[in-house]
C-alpha beads as a LAMMPS data file, in Angstrom:
LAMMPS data file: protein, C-alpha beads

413 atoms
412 bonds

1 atom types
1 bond types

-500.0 500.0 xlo xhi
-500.0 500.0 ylo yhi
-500.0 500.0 zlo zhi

Masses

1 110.0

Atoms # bond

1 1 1 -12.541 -20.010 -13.727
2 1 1 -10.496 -18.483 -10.954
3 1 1 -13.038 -17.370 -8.224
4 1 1 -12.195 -14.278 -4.832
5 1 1 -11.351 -15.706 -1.920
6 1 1 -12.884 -12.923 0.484
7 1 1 -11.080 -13.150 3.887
8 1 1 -10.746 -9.793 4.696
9 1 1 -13.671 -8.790 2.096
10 1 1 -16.166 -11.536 3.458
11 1 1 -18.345 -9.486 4.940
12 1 1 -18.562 -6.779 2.382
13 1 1 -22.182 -5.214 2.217
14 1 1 -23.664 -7.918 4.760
15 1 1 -23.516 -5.592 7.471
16 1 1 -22.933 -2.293 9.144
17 1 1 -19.416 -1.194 9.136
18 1 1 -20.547 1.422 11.403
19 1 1 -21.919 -0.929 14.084
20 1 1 -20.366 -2.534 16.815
21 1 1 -23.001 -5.174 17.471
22 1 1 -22.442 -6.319 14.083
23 1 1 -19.108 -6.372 14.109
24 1 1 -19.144 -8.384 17.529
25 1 1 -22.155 -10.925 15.829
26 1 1 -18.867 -12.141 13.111
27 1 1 -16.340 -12.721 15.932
28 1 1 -15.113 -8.764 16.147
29 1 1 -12.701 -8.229 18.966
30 1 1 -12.177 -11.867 19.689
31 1 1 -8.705 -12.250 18.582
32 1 1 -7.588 -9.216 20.859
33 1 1 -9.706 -10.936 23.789
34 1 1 -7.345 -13.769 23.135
35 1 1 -4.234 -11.402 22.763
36 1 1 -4.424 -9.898 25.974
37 1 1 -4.080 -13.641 27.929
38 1 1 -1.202 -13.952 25.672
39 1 1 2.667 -13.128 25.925
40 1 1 3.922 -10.268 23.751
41 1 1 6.414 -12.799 22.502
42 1 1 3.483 -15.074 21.271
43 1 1 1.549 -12.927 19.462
44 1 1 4.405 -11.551 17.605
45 1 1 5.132 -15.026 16.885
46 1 1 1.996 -16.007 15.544
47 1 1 2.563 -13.301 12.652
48 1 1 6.318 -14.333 12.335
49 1 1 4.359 -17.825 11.913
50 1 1 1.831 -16.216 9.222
51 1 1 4.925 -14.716 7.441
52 1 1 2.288 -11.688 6.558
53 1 1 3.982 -9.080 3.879
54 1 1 3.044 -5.622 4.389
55 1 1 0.503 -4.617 1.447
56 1 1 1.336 -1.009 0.961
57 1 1 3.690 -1.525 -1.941
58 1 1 7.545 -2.594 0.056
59 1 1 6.031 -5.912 1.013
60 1 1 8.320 -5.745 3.851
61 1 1 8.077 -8.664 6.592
62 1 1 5.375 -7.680 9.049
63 1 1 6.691 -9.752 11.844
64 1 1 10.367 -8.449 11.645
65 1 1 8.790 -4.693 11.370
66 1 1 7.058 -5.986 14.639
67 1 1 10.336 -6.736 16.528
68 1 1 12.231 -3.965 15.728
69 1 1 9.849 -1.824 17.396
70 1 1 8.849 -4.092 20.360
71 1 1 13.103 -4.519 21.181
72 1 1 12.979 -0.578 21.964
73 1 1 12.876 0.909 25.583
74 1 1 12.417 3.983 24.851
75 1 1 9.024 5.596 25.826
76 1 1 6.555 6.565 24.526
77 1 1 6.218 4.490 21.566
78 1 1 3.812 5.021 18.888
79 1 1 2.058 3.648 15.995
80 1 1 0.546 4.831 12.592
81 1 1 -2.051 3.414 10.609
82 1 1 -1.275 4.721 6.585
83 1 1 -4.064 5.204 5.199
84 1 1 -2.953 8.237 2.761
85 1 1 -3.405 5.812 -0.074
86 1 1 -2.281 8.990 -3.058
87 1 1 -0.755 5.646 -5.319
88 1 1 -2.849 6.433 -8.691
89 1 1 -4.822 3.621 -9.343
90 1 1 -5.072 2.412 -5.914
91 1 1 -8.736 2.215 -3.936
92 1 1 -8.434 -1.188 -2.106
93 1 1 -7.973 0.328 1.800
94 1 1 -10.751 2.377 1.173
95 1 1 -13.415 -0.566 0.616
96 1 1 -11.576 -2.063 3.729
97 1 1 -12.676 0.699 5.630
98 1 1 -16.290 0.769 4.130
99 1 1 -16.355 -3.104 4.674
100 1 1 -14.921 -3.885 7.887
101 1 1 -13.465 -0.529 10.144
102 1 1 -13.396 -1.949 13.254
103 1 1 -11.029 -5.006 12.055
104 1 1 -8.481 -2.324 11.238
105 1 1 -8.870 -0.807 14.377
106 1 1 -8.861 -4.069 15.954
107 1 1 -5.467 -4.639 14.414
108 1 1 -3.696 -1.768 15.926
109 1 1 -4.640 -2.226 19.470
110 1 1 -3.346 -5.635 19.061
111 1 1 -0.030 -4.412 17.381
112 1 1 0.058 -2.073 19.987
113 1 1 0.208 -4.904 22.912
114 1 1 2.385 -6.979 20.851
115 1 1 5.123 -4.204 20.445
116 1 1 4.235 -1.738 24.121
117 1 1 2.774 1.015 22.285
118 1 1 1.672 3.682 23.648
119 1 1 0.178 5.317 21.270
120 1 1 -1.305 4.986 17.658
121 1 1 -2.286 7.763 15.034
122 1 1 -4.484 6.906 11.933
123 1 1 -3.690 8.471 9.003
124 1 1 -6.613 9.682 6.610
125 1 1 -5.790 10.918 2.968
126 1 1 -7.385 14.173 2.345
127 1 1 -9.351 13.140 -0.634
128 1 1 -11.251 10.840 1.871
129 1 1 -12.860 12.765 4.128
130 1 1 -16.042 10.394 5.087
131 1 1 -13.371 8.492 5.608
132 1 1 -11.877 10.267 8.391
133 1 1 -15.550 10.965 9.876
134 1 1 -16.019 7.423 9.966
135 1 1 -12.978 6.114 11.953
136 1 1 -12.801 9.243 14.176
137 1 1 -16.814 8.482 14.898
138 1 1 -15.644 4.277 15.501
139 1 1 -12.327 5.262 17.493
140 1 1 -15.273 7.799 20.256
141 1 1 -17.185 3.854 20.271
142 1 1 -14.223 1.830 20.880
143 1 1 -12.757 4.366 23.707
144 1 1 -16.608 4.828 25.426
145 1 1 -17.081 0.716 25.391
146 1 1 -13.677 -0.059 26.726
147 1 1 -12.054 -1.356 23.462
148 1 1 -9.351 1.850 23.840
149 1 1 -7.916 4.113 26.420
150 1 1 -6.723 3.114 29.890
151 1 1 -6.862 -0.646 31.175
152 1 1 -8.226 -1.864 27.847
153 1 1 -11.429 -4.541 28.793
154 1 1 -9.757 -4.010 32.464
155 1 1 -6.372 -6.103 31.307
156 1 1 -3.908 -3.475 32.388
157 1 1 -3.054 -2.437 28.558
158 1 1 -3.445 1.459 27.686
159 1 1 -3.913 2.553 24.290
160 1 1 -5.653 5.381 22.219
161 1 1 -5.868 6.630 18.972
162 1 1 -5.758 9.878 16.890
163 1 1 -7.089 10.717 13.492
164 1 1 -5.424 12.861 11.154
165 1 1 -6.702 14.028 8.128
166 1 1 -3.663 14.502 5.570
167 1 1 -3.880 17.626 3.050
168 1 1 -3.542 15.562 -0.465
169 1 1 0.158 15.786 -0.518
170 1 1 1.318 12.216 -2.445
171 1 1 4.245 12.313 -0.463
172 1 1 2.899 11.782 2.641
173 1 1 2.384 8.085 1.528
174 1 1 5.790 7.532 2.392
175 1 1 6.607 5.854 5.890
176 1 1 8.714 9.046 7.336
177 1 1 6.909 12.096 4.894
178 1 1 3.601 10.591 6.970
179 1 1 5.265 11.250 10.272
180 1 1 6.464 14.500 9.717
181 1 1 2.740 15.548 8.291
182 1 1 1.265 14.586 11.551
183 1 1 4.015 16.755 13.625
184 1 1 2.601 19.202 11.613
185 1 1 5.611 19.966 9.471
186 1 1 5.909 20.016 5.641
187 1 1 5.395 16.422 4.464
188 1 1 8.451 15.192 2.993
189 1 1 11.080 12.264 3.780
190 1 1 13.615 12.120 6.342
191 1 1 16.999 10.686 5.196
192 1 1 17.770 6.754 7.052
193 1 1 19.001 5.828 8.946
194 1 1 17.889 6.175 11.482
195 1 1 15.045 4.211 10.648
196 1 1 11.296 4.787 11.901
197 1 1 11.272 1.966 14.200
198 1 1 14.311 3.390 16.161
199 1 1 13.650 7.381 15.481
200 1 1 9.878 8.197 14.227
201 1 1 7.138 10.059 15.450
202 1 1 8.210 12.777 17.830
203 1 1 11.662 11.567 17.434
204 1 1 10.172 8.129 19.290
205 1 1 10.165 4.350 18.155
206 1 1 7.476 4.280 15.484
207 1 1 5.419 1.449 13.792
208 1 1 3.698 2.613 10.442
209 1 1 1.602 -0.184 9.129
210 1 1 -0.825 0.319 5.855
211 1 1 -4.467 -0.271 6.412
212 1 1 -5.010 -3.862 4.848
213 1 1 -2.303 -5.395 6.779
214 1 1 -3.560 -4.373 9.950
215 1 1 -6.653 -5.817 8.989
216 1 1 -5.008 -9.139 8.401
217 1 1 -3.999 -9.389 12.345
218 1 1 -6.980 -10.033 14.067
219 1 1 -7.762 -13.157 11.438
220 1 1 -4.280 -14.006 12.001
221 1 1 -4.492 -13.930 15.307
222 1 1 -8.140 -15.248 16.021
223 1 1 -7.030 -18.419 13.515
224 1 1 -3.220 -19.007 14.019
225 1 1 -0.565 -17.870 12.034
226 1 1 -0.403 -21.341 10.121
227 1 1 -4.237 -20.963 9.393
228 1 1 -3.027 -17.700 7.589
229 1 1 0.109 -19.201 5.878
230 1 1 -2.109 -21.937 4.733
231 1 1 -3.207 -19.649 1.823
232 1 1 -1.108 -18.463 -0.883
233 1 1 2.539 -19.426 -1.249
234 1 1 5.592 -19.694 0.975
235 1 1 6.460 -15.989 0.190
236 1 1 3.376 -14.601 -0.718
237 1 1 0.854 -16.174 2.040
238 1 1 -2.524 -14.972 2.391
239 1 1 -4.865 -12.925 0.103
240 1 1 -4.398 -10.026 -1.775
241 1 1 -6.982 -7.085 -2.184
242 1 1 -6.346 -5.521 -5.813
243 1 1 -7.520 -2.622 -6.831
244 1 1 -8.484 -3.633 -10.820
245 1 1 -9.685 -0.200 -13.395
246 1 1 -9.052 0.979 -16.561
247 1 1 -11.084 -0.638 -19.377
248 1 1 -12.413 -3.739 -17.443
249 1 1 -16.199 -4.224 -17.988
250 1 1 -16.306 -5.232 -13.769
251 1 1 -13.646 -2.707 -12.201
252 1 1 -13.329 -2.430 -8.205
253 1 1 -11.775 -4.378 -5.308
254 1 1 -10.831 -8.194 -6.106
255 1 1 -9.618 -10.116 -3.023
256 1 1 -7.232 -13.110 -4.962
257 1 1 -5.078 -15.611 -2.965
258 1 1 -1.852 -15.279 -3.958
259 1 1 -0.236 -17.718 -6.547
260 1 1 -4.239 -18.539 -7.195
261 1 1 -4.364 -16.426 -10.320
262 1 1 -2.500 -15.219 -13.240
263 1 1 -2.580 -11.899 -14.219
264 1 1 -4.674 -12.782 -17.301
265 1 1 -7.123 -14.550 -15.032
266 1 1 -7.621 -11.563 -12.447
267 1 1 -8.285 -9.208 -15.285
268 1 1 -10.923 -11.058 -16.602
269 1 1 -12.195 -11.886 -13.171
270 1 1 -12.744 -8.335 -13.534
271 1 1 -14.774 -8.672 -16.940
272 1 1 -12.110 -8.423 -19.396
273 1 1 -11.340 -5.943 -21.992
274 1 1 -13.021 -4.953 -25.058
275 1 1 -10.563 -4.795 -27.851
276 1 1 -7.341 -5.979 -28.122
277 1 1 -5.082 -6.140 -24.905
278 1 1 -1.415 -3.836 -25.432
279 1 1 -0.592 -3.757 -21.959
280 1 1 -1.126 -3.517 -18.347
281 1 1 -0.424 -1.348 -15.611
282 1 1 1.075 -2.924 -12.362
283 1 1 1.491 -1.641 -9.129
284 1 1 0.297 2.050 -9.815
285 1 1 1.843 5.046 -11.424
286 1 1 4.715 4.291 -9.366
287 1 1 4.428 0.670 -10.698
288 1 1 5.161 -1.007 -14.011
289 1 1 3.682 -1.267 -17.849
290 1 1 3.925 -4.049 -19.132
291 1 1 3.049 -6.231 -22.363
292 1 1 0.724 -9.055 -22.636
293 1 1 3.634 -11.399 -22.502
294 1 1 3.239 -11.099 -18.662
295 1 1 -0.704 -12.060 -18.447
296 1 1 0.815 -15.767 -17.232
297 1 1 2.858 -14.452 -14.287
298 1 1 1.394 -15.703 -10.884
299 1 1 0.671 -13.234 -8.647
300 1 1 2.942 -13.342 -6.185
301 1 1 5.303 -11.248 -4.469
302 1 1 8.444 -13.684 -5.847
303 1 1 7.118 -13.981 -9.403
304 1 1 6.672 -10.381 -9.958
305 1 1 10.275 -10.191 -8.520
306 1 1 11.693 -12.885 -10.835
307 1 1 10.569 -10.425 -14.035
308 1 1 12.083 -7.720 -12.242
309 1 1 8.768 -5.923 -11.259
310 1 1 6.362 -5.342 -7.938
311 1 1 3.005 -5.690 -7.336
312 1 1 3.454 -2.436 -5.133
313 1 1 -0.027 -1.938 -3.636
314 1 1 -2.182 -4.137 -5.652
315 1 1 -3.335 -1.702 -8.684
316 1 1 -3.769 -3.625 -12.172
317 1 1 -5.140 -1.172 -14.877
318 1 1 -5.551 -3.044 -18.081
319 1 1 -5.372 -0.688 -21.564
320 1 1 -5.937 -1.645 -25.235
321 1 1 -4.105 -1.240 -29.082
322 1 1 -5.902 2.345 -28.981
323 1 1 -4.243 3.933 -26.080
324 1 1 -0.173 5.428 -26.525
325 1 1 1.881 4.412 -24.325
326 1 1 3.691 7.926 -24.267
327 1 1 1.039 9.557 -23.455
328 1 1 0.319 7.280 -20.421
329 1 1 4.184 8.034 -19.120
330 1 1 3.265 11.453 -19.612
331 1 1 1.083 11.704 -17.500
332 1 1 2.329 10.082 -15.479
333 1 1 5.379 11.678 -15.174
334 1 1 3.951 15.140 -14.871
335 1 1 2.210 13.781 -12.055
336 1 1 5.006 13.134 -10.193
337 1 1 6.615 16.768 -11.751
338 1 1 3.759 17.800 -9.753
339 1 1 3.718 16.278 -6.641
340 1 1 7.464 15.673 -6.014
341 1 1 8.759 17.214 -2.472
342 1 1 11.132 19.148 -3.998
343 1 1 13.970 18.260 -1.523
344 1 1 16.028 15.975 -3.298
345 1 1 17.725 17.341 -7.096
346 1 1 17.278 13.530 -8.654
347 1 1 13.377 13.844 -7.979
348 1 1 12.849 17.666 -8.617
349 1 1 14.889 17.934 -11.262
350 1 1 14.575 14.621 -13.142
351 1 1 10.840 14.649 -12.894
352 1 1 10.930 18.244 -14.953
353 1 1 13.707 16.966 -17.566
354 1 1 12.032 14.002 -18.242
355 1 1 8.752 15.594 -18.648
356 1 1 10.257 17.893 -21.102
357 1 1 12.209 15.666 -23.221
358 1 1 9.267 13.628 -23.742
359 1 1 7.054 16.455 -24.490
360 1 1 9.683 17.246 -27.245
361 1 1 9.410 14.123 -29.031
362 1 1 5.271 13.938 -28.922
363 1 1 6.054 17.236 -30.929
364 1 1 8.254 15.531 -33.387
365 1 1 11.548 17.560 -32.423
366 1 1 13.194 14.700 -30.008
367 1 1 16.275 12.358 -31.272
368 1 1 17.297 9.159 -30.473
369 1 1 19.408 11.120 -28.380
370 1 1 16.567 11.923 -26.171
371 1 1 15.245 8.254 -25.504
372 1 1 19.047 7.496 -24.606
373 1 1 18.852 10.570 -21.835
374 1 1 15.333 9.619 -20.783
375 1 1 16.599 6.230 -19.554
376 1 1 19.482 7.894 -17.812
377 1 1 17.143 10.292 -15.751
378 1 1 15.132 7.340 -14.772
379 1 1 18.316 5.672 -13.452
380 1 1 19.546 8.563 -11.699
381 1 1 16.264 8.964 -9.945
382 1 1 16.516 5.356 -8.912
383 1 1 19.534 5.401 -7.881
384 1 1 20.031 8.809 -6.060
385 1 1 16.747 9.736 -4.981
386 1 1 16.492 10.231 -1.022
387 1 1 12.715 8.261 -0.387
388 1 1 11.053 5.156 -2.105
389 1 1 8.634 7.223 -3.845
390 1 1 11.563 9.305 -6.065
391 1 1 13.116 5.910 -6.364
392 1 1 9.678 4.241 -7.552
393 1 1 9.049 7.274 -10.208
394 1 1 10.590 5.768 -13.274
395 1 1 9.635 2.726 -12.648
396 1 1 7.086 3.448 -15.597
397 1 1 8.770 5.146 -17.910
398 1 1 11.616 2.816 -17.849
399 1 1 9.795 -0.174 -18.547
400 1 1 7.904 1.282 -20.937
401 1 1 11.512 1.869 -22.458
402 1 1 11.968 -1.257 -22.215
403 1 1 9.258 -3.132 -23.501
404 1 1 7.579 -0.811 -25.679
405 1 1 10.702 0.635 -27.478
406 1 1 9.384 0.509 -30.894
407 1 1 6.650 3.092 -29.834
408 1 1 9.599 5.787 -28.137
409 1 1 11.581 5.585 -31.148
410 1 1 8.690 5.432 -34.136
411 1 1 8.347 9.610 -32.272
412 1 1 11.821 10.052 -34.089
413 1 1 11.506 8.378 -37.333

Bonds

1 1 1 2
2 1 2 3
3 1 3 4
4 1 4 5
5 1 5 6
6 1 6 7
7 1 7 8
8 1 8 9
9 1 9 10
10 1 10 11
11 1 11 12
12 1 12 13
13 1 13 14
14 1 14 15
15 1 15 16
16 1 16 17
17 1 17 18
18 1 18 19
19 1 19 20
20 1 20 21
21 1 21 22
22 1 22 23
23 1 23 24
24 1 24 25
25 1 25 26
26 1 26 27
27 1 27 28
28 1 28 29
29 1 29 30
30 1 30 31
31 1 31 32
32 1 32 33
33 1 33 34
34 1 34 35
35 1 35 36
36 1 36 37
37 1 37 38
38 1 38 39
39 1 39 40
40 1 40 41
41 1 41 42
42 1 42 43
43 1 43 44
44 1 44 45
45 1 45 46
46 1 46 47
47 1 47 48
48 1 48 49
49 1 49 50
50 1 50 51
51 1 51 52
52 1 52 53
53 1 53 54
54 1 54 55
55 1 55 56
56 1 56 57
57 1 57 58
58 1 58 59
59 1 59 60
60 1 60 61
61 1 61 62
62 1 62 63
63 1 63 64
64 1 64 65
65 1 65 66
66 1 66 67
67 1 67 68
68 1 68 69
69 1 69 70
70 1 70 71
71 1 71 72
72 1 72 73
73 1 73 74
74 1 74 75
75 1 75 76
76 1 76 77
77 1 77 78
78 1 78 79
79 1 79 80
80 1 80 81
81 1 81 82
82 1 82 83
83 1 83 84
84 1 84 85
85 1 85 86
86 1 86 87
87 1 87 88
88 1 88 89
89 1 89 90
90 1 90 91
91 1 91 92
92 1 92 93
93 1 93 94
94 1 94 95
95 1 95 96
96 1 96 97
97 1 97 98
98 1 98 99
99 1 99 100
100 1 100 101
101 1 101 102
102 1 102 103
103 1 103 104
104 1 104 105
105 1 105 106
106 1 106 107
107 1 107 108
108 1 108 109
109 1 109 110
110 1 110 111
111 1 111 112
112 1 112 113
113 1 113 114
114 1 114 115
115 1 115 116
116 1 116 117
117 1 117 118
118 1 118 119
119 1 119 120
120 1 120 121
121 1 121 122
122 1 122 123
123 1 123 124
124 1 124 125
125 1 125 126
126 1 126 127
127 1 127 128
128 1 128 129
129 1 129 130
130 1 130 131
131 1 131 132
132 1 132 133
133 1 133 134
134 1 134 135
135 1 135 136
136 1 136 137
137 1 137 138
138 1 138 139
139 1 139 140
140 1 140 141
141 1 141 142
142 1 142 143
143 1 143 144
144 1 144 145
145 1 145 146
146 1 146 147
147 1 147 148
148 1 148 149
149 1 149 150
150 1 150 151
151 1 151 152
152 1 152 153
153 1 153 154
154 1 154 155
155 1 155 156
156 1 156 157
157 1 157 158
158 1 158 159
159 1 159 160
160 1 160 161
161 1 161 162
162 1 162 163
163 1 163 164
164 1 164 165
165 1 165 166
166 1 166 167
167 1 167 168
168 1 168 169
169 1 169 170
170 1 170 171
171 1 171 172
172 1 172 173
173 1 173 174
174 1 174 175
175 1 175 176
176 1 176 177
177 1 177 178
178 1 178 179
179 1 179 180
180 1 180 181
181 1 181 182
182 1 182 183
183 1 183 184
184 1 184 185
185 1 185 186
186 1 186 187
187 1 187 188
188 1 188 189
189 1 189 190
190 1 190 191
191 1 191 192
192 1 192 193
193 1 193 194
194 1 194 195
195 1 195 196
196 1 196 197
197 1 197 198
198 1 198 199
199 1 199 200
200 1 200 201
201 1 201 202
202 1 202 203
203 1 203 204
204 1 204 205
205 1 205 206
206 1 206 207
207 1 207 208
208 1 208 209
209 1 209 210
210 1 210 211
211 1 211 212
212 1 212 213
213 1 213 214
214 1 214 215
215 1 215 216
216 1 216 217
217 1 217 218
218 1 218 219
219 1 219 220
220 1 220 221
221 1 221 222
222 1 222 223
223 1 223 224
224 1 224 225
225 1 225 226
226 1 226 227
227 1 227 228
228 1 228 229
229 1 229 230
230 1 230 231
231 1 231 232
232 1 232 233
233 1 233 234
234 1 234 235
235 1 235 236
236 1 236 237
237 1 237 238
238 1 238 239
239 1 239 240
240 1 240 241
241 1 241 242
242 1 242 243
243 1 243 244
244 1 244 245
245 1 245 246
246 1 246 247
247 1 247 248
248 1 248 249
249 1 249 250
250 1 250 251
251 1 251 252
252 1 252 253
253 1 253 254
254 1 254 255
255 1 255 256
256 1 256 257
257 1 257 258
258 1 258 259
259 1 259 260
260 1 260 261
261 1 261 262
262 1 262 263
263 1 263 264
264 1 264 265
265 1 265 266
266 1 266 267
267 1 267 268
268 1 268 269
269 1 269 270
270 1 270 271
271 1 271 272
272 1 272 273
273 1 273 274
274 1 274 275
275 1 275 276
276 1 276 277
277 1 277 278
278 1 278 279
279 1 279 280
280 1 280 281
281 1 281 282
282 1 282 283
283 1 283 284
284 1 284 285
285 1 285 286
286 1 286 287
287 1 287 288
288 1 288 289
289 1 289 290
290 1 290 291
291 1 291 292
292 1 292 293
293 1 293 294
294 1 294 295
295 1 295 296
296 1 296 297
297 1 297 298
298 1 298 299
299 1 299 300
300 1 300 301
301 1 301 302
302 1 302 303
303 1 303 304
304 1 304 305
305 1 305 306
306 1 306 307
307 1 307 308
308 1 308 309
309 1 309 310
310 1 310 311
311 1 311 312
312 1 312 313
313 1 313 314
314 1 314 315
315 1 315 316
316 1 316 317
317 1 317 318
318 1 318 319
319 1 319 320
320 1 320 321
321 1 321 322
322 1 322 323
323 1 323 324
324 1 324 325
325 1 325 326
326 1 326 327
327 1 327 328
328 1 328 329
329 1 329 330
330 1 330 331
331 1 331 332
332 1 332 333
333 1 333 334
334 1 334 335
335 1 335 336
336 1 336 337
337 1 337 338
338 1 338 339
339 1 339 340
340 1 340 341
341 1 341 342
342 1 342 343
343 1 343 344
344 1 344 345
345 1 345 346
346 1 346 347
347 1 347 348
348 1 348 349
349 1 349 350
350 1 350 351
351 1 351 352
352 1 352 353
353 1 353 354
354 1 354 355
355 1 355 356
356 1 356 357
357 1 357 358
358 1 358 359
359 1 359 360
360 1 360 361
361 1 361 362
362 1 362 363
363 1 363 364
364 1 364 365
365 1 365 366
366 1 366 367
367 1 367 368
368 1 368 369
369 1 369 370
370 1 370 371
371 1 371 372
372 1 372 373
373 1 373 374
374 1 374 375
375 1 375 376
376 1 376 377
377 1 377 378
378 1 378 379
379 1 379 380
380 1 380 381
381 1 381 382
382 1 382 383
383 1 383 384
384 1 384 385
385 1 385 386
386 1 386 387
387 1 387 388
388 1 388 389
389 1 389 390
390 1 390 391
391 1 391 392
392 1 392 393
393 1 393 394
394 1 394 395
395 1 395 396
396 1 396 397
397 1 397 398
398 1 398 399
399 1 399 400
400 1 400 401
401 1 401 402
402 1 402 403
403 1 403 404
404 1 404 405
405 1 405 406
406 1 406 407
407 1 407 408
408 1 408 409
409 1 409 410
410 1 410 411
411 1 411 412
412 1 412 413
């Protein structure tokens, strides 16, 4: 029986997130002690060392991310913390933030010596607003106890933080839409390059980092970068937080290391299904449905690649023989009808056709002509869409295309 393996999670209802003495009694704020008698260069490295993937949904190299800001001159530099969180599906940042706040927190300032920023924002979706009460209440401890603000623990290092409390816009997820919310403009994307690293925030050198890998530094750092890369596999190191619903008996957070479970295995880690499995979401409305052909795939970042899928940010949403599979792209799609940006025609406009076309055949007046055009909006959004997220949107329906085809075209006889 595949078992958690808590690292981030370990902690999880065995003490006050809110509290700084118990966050200092299980080693809080030792791994930055240790950053600031260390070169920039070296901490850097240790994460180049830990090979850490970013776990909001790009899995781009945390290290490299790292360098491209920390190569800038230009001042001031800033940071964000994303913790908009809008992916459908997706809940795992929250529990880090009702588990372990201060490790977050504890991440950026380090990030923030490693790279000579100046300044860091955090991010707060607006469905979450204890959420934003908390870390704006933690940030007021951290700056009256030293941990933040000028000559950090009297090293030399300045650095503060912001919260921001987003309006529910699930745009704003994405790593430009976020900056241009907190300028206090319109969320929506910019067009790269340039990229954020070179021209974000305030037209600045930005880092935007999601809220679980942030809390991965200070373990990272604390333990060594080969402590970290230890776990999982050679491109997929470390642990995973996924977010597991649907019709599991035991839904929430499940912390897995990666390549330690199958899909199969983390779903019934999560209590299973009642009834018989048709398919599973992956990766969040933005993600991937899939058939039970894929409950042996590893999780890992290269396995999901190899079947041409993502794990995106961790969601897995399990659904049985009784639920349609059109109906789930649906509403899906009308979702993202709903909250595209409207700047871009592939994303505004193909989110309406395809919503339409499929609403035609549920009503039994679509073709096989209409399946054929649904699959060459979703390609058109892929392919021409300005941001990830207008890129990502099809990602559903065409795989559902793909590997549920008998249910698209049963709709037209």
């Amino acid at each position: 029986m595949v078992e958690e393996n808590r690292v981030i999670l370990k902690y999880m209802g065995q003490i006050d997130p809110e509290s700084l003495d118990d966050y200092l009694s299980i080693g809080g704020f030792q791994a930055l002690r240790k950053a600031l008698k260390m070169r920039r260069s070296e901490i850097i490295g240790e994460i180049n060392e830990s090979r850490l993937r970013g776990r909001g949904g790009a899995a781009f190299w945390t290290g490299f991310k790292w360098e491209s800001v920390a190569v800038q001159t230009r001042r001031p530099k800033y940071m964000v913390c994303n913790s908009d969180e809008g992916e459908p599906g997706t809940f795992k940042d929250r529990y880090v933030w009702e588990t372990v706040p201060f490790q977050v927190l504890e991440g950026m300032i380090i990030g923030a010596i490693a790279t000579g920023i100046d300044y860091g924002f955090v991010y707060v979706r607006g469905e979450y607003p204890w959420i934003y009460r908390r870390v704006e209440k933690l940030v007021n401890i951290l700056r009256d106890e030293g941990y933040l603000g000028s000559s950090i623990l009297g090293s030399g290092y300045s650095f503060d933080i912001e919260v921001v409390q987003g309006a529910g816009a699930y745009v704003c997820g994405e790593s430009s839409a976020i900056l241009e919310s907190i300028e206090g403009k319109r969320g929506g994307p910019r067009v790269k390059p340039p990229r954020t690293s070179v021209v974000g925030l305030f037209g600045q050198p930005t880092l935007v980092q999601n809220v679980e890998t942030l809390a991965n530094v200070p373990l990272i750092i604390k333990n060594g970068g080969k402590w970290y890369a230890s776990m999982g596999t050679s491109s997929s190191t470390g642990t995973r937080i996924f977010s597991i619903s649907g019709l599991v008996k035991k839904p929430g957070p499940y912390e897995i290391e990666l390549g330690s479970a199958t899909l199969g295995e983390a779903i019934q880690l999560a209590g299973g299904v009642d009834g018989e499995l048709k398919g599973v979401i992956i990766g969040g409305a933005s993600g991937y449905i899939v058939p039970p052909d894929f409950l042996n795939m590893p999780l890992t970042m290269e396995d999901a690649e190899r079947r041409g899928i993502s794990l995106g940010s961790g969601v897995i949403v399990p659904f049985t023989s009784d639920i349609s599979v059109v109906d789930v792209v649906l509403n899906t799609m009308r979702f993202f009808e709903q909250e595209s940006c409207g700047r871009c025609t592939p994303c505004r406009g193909g989110t309406r056709e395809v919503v339409e076309i499929i609403e035609k055949l549920v009503r039994g007046k679509g073709t096989k002509e209409h399946i054929s055009l649904l699959k060459r909006w979703g390609k058109t959004m892929m392919n021409a869409s300005i941001c990830g997220l207008g890129k990502s949107a099809p990602n559903m329906l065409l795989s559902s295309l793909k590997y549920f085809r008998n249910e698209w075209e049963s709709l037209v006889g």
